[in-house]
Every structure is written in structure tokens, then in C-alpha cells.
TIFIPA-818882 format. One record per residue (C-alpha): residue number from 1; residue in one letter; x, y, z. Coordinates in Angstrom, 2 decimals. Layout:
N
<rec NUM; A; <X; Y; Z>> ...
***
This chain:
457
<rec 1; X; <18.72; -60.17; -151.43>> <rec 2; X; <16.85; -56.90; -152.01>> <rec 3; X; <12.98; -57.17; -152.65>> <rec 4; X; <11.62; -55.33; -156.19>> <rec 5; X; <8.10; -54.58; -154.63>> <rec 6; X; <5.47; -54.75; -158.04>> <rec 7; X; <5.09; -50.92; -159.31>> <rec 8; X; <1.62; -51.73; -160.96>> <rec 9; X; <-0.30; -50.99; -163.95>> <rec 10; X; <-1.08; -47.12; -162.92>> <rec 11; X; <2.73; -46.51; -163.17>> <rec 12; X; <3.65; -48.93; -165.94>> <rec 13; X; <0.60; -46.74; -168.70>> <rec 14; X; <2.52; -43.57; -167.03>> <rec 15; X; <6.17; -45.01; -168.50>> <rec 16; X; <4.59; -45.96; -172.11>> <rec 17; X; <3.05; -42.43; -172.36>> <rec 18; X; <6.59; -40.64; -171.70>> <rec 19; X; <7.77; -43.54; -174.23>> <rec 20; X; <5.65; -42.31; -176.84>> <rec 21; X; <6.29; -38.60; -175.64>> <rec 22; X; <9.67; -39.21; -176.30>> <rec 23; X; <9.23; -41.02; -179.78>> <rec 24; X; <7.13; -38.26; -180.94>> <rec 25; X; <9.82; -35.35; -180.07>> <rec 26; X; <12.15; -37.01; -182.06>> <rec 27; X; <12.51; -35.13; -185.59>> <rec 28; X; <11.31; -37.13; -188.27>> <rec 29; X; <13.81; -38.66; -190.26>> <rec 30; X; <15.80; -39.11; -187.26>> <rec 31; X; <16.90; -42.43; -186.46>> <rec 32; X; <14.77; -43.60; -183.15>> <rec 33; X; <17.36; -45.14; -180.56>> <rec 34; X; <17.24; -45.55; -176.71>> <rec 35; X; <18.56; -42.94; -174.23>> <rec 36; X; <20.41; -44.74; -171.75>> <rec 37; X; <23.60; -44.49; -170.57>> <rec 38; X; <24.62; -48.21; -169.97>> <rec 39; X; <25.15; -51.58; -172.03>> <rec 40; X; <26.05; -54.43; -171.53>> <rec 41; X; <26.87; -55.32; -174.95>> <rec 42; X; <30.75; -54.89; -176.33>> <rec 43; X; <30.22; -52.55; -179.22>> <rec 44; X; <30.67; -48.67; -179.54>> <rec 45; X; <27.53; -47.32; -178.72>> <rec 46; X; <27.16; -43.48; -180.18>> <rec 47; X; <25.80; -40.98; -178.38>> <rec 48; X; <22.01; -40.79; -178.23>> <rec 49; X; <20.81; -36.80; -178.42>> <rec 50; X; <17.33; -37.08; -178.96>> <rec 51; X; <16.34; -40.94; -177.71>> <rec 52; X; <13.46; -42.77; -176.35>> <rec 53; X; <12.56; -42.29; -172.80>> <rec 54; X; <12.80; -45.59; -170.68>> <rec 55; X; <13.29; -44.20; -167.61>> <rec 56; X; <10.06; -45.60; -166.03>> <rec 57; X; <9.93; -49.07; -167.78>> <rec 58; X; <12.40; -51.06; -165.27>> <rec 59; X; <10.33; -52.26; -162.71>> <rec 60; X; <8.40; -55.77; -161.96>> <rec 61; X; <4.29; -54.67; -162.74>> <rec 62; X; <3.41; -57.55; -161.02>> <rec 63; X; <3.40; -61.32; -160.06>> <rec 64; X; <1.08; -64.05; -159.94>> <rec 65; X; <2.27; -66.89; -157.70>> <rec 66; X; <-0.67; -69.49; -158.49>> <rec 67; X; <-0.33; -69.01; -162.29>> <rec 68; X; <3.03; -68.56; -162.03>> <rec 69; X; <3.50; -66.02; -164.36>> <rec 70; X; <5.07; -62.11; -164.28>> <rec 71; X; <4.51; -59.21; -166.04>> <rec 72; X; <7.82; -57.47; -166.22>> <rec 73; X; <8.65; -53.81; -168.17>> <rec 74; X; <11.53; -53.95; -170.83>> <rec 75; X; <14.13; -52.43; -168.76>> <rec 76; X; <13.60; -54.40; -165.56>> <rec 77; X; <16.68; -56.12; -165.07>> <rec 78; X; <17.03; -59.64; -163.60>> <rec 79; X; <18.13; -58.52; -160.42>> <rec 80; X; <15.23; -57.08; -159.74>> <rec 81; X; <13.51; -59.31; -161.48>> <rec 82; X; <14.42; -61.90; -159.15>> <rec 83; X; <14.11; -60.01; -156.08>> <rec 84; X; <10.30; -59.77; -156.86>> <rec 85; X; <9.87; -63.70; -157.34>> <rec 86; X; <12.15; -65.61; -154.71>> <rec 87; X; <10.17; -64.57; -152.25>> <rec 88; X; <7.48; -66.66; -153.76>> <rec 89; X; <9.86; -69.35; -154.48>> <rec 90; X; <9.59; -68.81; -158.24>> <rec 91; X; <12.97; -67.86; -160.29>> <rec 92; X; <12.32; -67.06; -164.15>> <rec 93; X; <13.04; -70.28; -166.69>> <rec 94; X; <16.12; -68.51; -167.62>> <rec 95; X; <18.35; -66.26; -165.50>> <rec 96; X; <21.15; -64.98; -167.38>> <rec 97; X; <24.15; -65.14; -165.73>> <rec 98; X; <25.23; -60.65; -165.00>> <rec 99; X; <22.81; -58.96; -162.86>> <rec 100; X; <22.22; -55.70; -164.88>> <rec 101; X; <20.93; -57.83; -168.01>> <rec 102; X; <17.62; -56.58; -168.83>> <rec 103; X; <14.76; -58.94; -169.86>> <rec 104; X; <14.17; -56.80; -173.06>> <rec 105; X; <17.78; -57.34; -173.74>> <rec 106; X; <17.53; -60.81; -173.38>> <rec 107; X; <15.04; -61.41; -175.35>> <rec 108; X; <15.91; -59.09; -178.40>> <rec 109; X; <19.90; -60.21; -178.01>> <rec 110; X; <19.36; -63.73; -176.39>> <rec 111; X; <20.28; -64.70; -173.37>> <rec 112; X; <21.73; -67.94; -171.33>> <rec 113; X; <22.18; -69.84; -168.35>> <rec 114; X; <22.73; -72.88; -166.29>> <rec 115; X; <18.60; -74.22; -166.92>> <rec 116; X; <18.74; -73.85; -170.73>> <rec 117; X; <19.55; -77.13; -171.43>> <rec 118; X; <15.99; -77.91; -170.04>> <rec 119; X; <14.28; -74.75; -170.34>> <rec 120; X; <16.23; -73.35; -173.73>> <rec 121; X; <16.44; -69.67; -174.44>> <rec 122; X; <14.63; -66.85; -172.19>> <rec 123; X; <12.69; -65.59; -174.62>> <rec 124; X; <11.28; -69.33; -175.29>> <rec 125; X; <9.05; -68.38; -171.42>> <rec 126; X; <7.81; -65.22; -172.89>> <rec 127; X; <3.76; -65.59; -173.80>> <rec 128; X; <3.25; -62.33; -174.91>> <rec 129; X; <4.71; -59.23; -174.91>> <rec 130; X; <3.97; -55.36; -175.98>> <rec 131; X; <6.30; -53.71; -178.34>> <rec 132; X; <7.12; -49.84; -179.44>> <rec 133; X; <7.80; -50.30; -183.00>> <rec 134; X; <9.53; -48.28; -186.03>> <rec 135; X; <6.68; -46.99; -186.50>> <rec 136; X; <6.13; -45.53; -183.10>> <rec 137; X; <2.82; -47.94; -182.43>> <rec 138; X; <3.00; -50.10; -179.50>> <rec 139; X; <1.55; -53.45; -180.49>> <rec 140; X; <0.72; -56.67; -178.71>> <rec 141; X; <2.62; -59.64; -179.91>> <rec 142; X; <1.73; -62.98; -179.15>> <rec 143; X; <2.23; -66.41; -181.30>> <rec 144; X; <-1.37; -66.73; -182.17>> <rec 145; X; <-2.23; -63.30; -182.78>> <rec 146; X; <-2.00; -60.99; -185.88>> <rec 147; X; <1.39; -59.94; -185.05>> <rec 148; X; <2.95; -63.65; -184.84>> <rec 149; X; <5.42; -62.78; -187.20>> <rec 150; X; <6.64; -59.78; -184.95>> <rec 151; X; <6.64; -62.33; -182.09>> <rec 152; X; <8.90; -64.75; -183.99>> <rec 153; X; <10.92; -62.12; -185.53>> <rec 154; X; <11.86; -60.22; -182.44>> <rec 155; X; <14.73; -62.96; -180.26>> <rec 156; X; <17.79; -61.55; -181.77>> <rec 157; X; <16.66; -58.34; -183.58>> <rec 158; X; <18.69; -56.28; -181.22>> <rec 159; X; <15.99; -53.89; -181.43>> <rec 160; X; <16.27; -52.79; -184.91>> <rec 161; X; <12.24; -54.01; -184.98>> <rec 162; X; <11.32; -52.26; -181.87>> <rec 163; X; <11.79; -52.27; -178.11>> <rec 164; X; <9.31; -54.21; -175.53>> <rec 165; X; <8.00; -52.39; -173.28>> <rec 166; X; <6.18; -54.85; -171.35>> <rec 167; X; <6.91; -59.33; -171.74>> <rec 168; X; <4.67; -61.65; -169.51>> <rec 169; X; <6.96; -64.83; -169.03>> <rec 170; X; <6.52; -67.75; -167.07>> <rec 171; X; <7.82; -68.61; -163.67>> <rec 172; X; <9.11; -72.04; -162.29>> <rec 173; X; <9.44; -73.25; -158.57>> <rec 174; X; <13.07; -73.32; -156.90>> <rec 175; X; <14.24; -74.51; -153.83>> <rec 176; X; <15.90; -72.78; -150.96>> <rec 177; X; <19.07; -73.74; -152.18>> <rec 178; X; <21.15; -75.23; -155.09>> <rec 179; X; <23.63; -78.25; -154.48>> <rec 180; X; <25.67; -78.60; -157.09>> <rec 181; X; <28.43; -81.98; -158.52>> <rec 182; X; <32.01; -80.64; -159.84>> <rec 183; X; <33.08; -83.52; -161.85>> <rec 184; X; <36.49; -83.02; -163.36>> <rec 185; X; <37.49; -84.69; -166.76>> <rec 186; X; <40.86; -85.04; -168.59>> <rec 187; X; <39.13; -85.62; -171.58>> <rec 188; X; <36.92; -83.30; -172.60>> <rec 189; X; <34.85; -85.68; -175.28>> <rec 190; X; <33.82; -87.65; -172.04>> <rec 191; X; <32.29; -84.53; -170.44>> <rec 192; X; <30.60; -83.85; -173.67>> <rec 193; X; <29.43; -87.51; -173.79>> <rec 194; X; <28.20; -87.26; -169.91>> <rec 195; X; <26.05; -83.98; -171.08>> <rec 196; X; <25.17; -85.63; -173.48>> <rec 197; X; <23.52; -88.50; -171.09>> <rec 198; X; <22.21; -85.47; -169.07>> <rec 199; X; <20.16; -84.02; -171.72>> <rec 200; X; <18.73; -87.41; -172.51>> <rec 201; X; <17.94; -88.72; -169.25>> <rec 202; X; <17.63; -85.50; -166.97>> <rec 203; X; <20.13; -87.37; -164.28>> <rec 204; X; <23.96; -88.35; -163.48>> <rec 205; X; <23.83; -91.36; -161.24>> <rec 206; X; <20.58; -91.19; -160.24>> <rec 207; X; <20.59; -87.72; -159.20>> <rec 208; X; <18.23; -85.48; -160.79>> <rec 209; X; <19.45; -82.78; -162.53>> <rec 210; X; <18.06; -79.01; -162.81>> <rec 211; X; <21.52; -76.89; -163.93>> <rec 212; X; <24.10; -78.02; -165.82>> <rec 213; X; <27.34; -75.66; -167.12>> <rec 214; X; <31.17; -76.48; -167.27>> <rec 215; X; <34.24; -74.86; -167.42>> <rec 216; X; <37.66; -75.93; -169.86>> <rec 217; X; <40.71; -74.86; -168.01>> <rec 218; X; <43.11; -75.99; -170.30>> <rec 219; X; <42.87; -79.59; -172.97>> <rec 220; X; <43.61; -81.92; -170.02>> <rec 221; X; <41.19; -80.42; -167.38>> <rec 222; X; <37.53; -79.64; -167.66>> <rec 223; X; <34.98; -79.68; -165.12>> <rec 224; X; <31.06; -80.17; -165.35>> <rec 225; X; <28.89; -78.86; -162.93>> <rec 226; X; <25.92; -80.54; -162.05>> <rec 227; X; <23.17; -79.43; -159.63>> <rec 228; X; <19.76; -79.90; -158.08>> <rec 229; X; <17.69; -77.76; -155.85>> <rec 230; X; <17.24; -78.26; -152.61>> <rec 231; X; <15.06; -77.59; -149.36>> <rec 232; X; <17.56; -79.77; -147.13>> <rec 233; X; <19.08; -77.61; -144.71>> <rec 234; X; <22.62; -76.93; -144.80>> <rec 235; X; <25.64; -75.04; -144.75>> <rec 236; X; <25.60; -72.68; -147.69>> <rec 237; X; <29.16; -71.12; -149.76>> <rec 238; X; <29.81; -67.55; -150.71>> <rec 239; X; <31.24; -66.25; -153.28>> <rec 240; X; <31.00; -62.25; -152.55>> <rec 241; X; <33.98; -62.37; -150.26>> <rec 242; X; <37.45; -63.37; -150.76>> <rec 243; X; <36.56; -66.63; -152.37>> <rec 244; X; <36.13; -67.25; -155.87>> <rec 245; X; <33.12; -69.40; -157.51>> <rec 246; X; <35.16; -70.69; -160.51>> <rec 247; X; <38.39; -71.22; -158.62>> <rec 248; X; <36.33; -73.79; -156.45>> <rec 249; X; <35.55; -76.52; -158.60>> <rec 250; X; <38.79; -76.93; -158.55>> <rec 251; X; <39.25; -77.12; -154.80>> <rec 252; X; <35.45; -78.78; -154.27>> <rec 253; X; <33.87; -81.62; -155.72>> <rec 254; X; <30.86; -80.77; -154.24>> <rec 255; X; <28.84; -77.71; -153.35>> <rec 256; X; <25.78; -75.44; -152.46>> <rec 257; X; <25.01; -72.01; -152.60>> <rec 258; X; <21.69; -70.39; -151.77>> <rec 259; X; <19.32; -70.43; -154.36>> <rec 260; X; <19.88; -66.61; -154.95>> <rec 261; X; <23.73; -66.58; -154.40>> <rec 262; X; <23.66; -69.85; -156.90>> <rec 263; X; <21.84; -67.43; -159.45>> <rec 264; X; <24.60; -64.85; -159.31>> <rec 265; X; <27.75; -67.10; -158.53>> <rec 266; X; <28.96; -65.38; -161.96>> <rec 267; X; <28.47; -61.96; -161.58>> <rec 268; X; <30.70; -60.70; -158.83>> <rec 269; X; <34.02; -61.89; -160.99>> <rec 270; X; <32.15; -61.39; -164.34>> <rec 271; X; <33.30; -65.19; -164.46>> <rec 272; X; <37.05; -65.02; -164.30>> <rec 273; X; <37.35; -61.62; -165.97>> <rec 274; X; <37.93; -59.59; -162.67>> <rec 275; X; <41.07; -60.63; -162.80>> <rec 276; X; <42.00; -58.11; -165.80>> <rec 277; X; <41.52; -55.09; -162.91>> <rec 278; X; <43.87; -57.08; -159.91>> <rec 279; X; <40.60; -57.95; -158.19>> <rec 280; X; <40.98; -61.34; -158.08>> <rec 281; X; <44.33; -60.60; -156.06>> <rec 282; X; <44.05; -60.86; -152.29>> <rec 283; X; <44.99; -57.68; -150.89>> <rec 284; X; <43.60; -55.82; -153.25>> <rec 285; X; <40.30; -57.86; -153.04>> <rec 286; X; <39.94; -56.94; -149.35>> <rec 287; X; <40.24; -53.62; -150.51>> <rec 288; X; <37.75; -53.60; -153.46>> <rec 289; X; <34.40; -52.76; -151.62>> <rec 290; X; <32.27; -55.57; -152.06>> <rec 291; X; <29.21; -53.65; -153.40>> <rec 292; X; <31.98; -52.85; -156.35>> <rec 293; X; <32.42; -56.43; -157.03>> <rec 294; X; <30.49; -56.71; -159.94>> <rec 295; X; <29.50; -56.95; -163.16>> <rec 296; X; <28.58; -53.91; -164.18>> <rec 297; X; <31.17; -51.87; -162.66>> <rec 298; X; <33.88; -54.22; -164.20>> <rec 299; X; <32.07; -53.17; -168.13>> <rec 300; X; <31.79; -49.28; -166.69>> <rec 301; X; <36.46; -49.72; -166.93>> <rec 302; X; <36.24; -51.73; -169.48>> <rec 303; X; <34.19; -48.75; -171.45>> <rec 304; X; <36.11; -46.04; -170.15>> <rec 305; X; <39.44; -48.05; -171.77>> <rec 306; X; <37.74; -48.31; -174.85>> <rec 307; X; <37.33; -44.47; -174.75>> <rec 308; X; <40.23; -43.28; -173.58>> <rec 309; X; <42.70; -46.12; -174.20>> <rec 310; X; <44.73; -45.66; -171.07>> <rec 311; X; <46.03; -48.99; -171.03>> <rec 312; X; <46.65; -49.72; -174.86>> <rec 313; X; <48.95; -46.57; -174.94>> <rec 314; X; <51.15; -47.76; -171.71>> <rec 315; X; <51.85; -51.11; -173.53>> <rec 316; X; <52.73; -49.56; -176.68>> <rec 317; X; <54.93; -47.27; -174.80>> <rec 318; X; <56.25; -50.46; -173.23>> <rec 319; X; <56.70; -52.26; -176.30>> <rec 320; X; <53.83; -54.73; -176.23>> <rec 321; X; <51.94; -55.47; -178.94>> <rec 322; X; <48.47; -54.45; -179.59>> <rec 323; X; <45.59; -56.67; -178.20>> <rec 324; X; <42.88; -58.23; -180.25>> <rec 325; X; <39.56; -58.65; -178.26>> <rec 326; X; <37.84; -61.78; -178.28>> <rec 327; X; <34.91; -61.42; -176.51>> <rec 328; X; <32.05; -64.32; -178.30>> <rec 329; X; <29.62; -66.60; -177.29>> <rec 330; X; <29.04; -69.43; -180.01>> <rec 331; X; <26.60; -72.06; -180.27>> <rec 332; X; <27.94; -75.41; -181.37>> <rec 333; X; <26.19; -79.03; -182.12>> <rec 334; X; <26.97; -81.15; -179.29>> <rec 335; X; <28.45; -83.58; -181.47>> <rec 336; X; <31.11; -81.32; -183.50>> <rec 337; X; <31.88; -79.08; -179.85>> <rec 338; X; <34.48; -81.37; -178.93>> <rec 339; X; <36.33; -80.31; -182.16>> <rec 340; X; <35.68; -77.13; -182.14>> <rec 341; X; <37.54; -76.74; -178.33>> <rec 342; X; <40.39; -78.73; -179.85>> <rec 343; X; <40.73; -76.30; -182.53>> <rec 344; X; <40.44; -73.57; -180.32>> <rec 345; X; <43.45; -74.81; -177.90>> <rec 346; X; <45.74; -74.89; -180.69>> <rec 347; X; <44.27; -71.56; -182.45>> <rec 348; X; <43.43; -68.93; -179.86>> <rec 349; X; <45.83; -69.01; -176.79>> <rec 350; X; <42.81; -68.34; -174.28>> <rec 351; X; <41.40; -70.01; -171.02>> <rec 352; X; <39.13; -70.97; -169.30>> <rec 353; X; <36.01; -70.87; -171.21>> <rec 354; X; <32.93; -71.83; -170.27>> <rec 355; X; <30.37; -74.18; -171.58>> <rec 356; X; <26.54; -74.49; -171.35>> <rec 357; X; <24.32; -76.81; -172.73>> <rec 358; X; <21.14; -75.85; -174.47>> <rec 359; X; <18.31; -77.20; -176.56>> <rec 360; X; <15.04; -75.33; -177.67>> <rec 361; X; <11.82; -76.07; -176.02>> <rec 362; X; <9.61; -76.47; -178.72>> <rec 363; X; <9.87; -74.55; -181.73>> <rec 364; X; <12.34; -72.56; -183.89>> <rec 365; X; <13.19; -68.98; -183.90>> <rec 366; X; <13.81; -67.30; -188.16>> <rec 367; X; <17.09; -64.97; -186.62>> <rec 368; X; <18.47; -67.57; -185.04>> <rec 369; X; <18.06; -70.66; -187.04>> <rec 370; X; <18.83; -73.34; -184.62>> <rec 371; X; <17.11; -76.78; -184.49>> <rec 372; X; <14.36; -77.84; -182.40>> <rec 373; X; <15.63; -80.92; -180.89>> <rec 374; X; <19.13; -80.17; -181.80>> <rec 375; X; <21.30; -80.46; -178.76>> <rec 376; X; <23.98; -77.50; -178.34>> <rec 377; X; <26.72; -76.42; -176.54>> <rec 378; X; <27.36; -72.65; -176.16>> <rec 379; X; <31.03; -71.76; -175.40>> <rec 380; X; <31.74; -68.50; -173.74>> <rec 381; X; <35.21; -66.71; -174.44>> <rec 382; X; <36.33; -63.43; -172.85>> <rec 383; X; <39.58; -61.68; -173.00>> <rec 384; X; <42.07; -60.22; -175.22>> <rec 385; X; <44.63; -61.66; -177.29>> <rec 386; X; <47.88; -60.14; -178.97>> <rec 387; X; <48.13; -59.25; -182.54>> <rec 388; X; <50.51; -61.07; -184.24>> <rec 389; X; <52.96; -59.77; -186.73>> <rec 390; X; <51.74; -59.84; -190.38>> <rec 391; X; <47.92; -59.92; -188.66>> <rec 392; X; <45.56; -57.33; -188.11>> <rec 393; X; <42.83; -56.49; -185.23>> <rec 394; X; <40.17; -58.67; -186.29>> <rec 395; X; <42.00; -61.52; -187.75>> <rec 396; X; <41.49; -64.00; -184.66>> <rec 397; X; <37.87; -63.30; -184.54>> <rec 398; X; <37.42; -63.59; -187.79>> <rec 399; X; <39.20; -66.73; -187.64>> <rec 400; X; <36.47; -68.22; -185.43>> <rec 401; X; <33.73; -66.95; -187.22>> <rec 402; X; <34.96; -69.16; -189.85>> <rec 403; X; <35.14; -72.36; -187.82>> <rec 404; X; <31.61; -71.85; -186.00>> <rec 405; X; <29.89; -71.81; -189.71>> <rec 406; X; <31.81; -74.65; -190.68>> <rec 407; X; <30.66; -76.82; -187.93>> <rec 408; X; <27.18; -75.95; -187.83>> <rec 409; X; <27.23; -73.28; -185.19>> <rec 410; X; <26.18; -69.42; -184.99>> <rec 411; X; <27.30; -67.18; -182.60>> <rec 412; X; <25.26; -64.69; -180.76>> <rec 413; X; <25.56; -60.51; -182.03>> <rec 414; X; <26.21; -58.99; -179.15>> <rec 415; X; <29.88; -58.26; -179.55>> <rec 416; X; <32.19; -57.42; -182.83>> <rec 417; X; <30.93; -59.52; -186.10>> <rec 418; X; <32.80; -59.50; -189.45>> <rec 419; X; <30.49; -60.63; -191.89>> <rec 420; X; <29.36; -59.77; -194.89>> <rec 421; X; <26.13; -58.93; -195.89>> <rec 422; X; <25.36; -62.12; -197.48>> <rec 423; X; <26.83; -64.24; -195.30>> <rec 424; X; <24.88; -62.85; -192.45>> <rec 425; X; <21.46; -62.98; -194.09>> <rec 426; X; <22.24; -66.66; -194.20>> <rec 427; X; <22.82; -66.76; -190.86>> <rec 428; X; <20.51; -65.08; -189.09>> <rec 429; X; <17.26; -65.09; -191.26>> <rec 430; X; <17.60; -61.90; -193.17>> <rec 431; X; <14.43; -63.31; -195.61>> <rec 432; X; <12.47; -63.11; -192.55>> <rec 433; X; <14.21; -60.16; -190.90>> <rec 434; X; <13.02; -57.92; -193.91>> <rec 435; X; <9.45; -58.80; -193.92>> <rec 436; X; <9.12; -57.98; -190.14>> <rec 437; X; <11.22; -54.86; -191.02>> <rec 438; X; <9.26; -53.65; -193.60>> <rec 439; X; <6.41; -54.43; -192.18>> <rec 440; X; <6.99; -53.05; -188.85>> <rec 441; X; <9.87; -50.44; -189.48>> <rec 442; X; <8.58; -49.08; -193.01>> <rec 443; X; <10.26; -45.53; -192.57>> <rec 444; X; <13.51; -47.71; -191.24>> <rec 445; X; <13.71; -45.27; -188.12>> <rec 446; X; <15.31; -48.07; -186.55>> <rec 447; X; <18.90; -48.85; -187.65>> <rec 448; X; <19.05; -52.08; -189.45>> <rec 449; X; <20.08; -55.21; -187.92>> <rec 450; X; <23.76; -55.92; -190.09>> <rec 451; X; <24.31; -52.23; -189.97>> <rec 452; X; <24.13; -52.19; -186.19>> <rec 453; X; <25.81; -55.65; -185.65>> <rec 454; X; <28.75; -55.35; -188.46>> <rec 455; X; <27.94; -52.35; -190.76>> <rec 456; X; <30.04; -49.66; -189.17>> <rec 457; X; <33.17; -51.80; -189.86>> 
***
């Protein structure tokens, strides 16, 4: 673990005046993105020739321990972000899962992880937070405050209402270390029915519980993971070398990791996927430099095949059919989840995925309807599948699509959408979308929510 030493106020009012430098020089008329060169979302980005400067906004301002509170800049990303609040014994409520996640990309795309089905959604922990809008203002936005509706409005806006420059968000305590339960099921309605229990009670036989996700191998064989934190000492696992976190819980039916390693059990095999560039083989592994094995450097191929198409043109020369990618996270009611992985099985011919429970904290969010007391289940699916004859690229997602809305689900934006215009106003709050927009965004510099998510199909 690194440590993100605080860069300050001083330096933070130095990055927002270069921000607004840079919003300025951009020719009116023009429409106002970011320059930066990385994403980790899994859409074709154009290139940015005139773009906002954010080159000083990724850095931890500061911390407050006793209030337990940070004041983070839009670009910090969690890795940093948690190197700057261990050391205090404080982790944010929600730490998404891939280190190079930003907190301003969490927040404006949503974000995930192993606490949500306590602690909900990370931008649920944000109190306040300053925003560059449309309009090139920078604004305070805060729930009781004249921009509430900017506040609300922002989770899931992808920044087609602005970007944040700065978010205070809570902090919570964490132990030294996380032990974790891997409790396998045959049938996956009983591990849906034991989450269930979970998010009612807050314990599995007794045992508190403080992170809860699960992965479906195949029909017959799921596995929940259940853990606690813990100051006990103790032997502690790795998962940086030659061993593989979601290989184990089939090997292990119990665990612990350090409370940091815990955090980023995910991100050196970007789950399973890794295993698309031989790295989960062996020799190869002891090859791959370990400072390589991650998440980030696995999108930075992935990119470069999407640009170049190195791979797609050997299997064509080969004879292989083309590949559809399926690459979705969807949020499902607990109780219609079990069908929706049945269907799955039969329809898409992918596995694992992986499963984590959530429920808001309090209240609900206009862009991403979902109910306040409403216990979910997101399931994560990543990979490729091949186009079948008489099909075309897009089919099998848009196949999904279709069963999510039917069971009372949405899915989150940051990867390829098919709907139409209507369908996704629905969805996602367009009412409320356009009176932020207009409000906010009255020139439209910023490009509009559908037309970034689904609008260039």
C-alpha cells in the first residue's frame, strides 16, 4: 500500500482555475468534453481536441479522522483514495471494485461493491460536492441547498450535467483485516434466500456481517461470500501472485485478506477476465510482471483491439465467427434475480458472473429510479459471445435489455445500450434529466445523456 499524502486547498483553487482556463479556450459552440486519455467505461470515446483540463484535480485535499469525512477532487481515483484513509483506519462506504475508478466517475456513472448492500451506492456518502457545469460555473451542490435538484440529478448523468470537481463523502472504520465465509450452493434460489436473511438481519449464523458478494459458476454451483472485519491477528492470503481470488472459493471455505488486499481482491484479474490475455495461465503468469497485473492495463488491450482489431481479423481469417460483446451490469429485485440467472443459463452461454447485493440508504435517485427499501441484486457479466447465424452484433444484448425491463430491473450506462429514446426516458428519468439540463446546460455544451449512452448507434 502506497500513501496519497493530502495536496491541500492552495493546490486544489490552482486545478479549478486551469479548469476554467481550459473551459474558457474552448470555442463557443464547441461541445465541452474532458481531455484525458483513459476510461474505464466500454464505449468509443472520440478524440478530445480542445477539452477541459483535469490534470490537477486527482488528488485527496484532505482528511478528517474525528469527523470522519474527506474532501476528495473529481479525478482522484480510489486507489489513492484509499491510500490516504487506511492509514487512519477509515475506507470510503463504497469502494468500487478496479483501482483506476475515479470518485467523479462513480458518482456520475454509479458505482458498486461488496458494502452496498449496507451502505448502497457511493454517491449515497457524498454530502456535498462542487460541480463545473454546461455553463462553465462551478456551483456547490448539496441536498438542502438551492442546487438540490443538481445534487439529485447528477448519480448517473455521465457528465452530460457537468463534472465535480471536488465531493466531500463520508468515511467508515475498518479493521486490519477482512475474514471472509465461501458458502457454496447447488441451488442458486437458496443463496438468494440466505442474502436475503443477510440483508434483513445483518448476520449468517451469528456472525456479523460487513461484505457480502457471490459468484454463479455454472446453474448447479454458486458461492456466497460472506465477511467481517477483523483486528484478530492472523495469517493473511494474496492474490497478486500466482494465486487467483475467484478460483479460491472454490478451493477455500474460508478466508482473509488484509483489509487493503480484501479491497482490491478484484482488480489484479479484472475478476476472471485476465484470462482473455493467457494471464491466468501459469507460466505465463510468472512472466507477466506483477505491477502489470491489473485492471487498467488489461482495458489499455482491450482498447487497442477495439482500434485496431488484431484479434477479430485472425478469427475471421480462421473461420470463426464474429464475437458479440456482452459487457453489463444489471440491477435486479431480489425476488425475480433467481429467474433472471435461469434465463440467462439457457440464453447467453456465459460464466461466471458475479452477484452483489444492494439496497439504497435512504432516499431515491430521478436517473436511476430504484426503490428505497427495495432489495437488489446486481449481476455483473463480462466477455464476448459469438454471433449466431441469422443474428446480428447487438442481438444478445439487446436480448437482455429486454428481460431486465421485464423483471423490474435497469442496468447501469456504462457500456453499449440499445434503446430508444422513449424507452430510455422511462428508464432513467429523462422528465427530470431535462430540467437539470436545461437548467444547468442551457447552451447544451455538454452532449446529452441518450446521445452519449445510445445515440451514436
Amino acid at each position: 500500500m502506497g500513501r496519497a499524502e493530502p495536496i491541500g486547498w492552495e493546490a486544489h483553487r490552482r486545478a479549478v482555475r486551469a479548469l476554467e482556463d481550459s473551459y474558457a479556450a474552448i470555442p463557443p459552440g464547441e461541445t465541452v468534453r474532458l481531455a484525458k486519455k483513459t476510461s474505464n467505461l466500454f464505449r468509443p470515446r472520440d478524440t478530445v481536441h480542445h477539452g477541459l483540463d483535469v490534470s490537477g484535480l486527482g488528488g485527496v485535499i484532505e482528511v478528517d479522522p474525528q469527523g470522519r469525512t474527506a474532501e476528495v477532487q473529481g479525478m482522484c481515483t480510489y486507489e489513492d483514495l484509499v491510500d490516504a484513509t487506511l492509514p487512519h483506519g477509515l475506507m470510503p462506504f463504497v469502494v468500487p471494485q478496479l483501482r483506476t475508478i475515479t470518485l467523479g466517475g462513480a458518482v456520475t456513472g454509479l458505482g458498486i461493491e461488496a458494502t452496498s448492500f449496507r451502505h448502497g451506492l457511493p454517491h449515497e456518502s457524498v454530502l456535498e460536492l462542487d460541480i463545473l457545469t454546461g455553463a462553465g460555473e462551478v456551483l456547490t451542490a448539496r441536498p438542502d441547498n438551492e442546487h438540490a435538484e443538481l445534487f439529485a440529478a447528477f448519480p448517473n448523468s455521465l457528465g452530460s450535467l457537468g463534472y465535480a470537481t471536488r465531493l466531500r463523502i463520508e468515511l467508515m472504520p475498518i479493521a486490519a483485516a477482512v475474514a471472509t465465509r465461501n458458502l457454496r450452493f447447488d441451488d442458486v434460489d437458496e443463496l438468494l434466500a440466505a442474502v436475503g436473511e443477510v440483508m434483513k438481519t445483518g448476520e449468517h449464523d451469528g456472525i456479523a456481517v460487513d461484505v457480502m458478494d457471490g459468484v454463479v459458476f455454472r446453474p448447479g454451483e454458486s458461492y456466497l461470500v460472506l465477511g467481517h472485519f477483523t483486528d484478530e491477528p492472523g495469517p493473511t492470503g494474496d492474490y497478486t501472485g500466482q494465486d487467483i481470488y475467484y478460483q479460491s472459493l472454490r478451493a477455500k471455505g474460508a478466508d482473509r485478506l488484509s483489509a487493503y488486499d480484501y479491497l482490491w481482491r478484484w482488480d489484479t484479474d479484472w475478476f476472471w477476465c485476465s484470462a482473455a490475455f493467457g494471464a491466468q495461465i501459469p507460466a505465463v503468469r510468472r512472466l507477466w510482471p506483477r505491477q502489470y497485473r491489473r485492471s487498467d492495463v488489461y482495458h489499455r488491450i482491450v482498447r487497442w483491439e477495439n482500434r485496431y482489431g488484431v484479434v477479430a481479423r485472425i478469427d475471421r481469417w480462421r473461420g470463426r465467427p464474429d464475437r458479440e460483446r456482452v459487457v453489463q451490469d444489471v440491477e435486479l429485485p431480489l425476488e425475480r434475480t433467481g429467474e433472471f440467472l435461469r434465463w440467462f443459463a439457457e440464453a447467453v452461454p456465459m460464466a461466471p458472473l458475479w452477484l452483489c447485493p444492494l439496497r439504497l440508504r435512504e432516499r431515491e435517485w430521478p436517473l436511476y429510479p430504484m426503490h428505497a427499501g427495495q432489495a437488489y441484486v446486481n449481476v455483473g457479466f463480462w466477455g464476448t459471445v459469438p454471433v449466431e447465424p441469422g443474428r446480428a452484433d447487438g442481438d444478445v444484448n439487446r436480448l437482455i435489455e429486454d428481460k431486465v425491463f421485464e423483471l423490474g430491473g435497469h442496468k447501469s450506462l456504462y457500456s453499449d445500450a440499445y434503446y430508444d429514446r422513449e424507452t430510455f426516458d422511462r428508464l432513467y428519468g429523462g422528465l427530470a434529466y431535462r430540467a437539470a439540463k436545461d437548467r444547468y446546460d442551457p447552451d447544451h455544451r455538454l452532449t446529452d445523456l441518450y446521445d452519449k449512452v445510445v445515440g451514436r448507434r
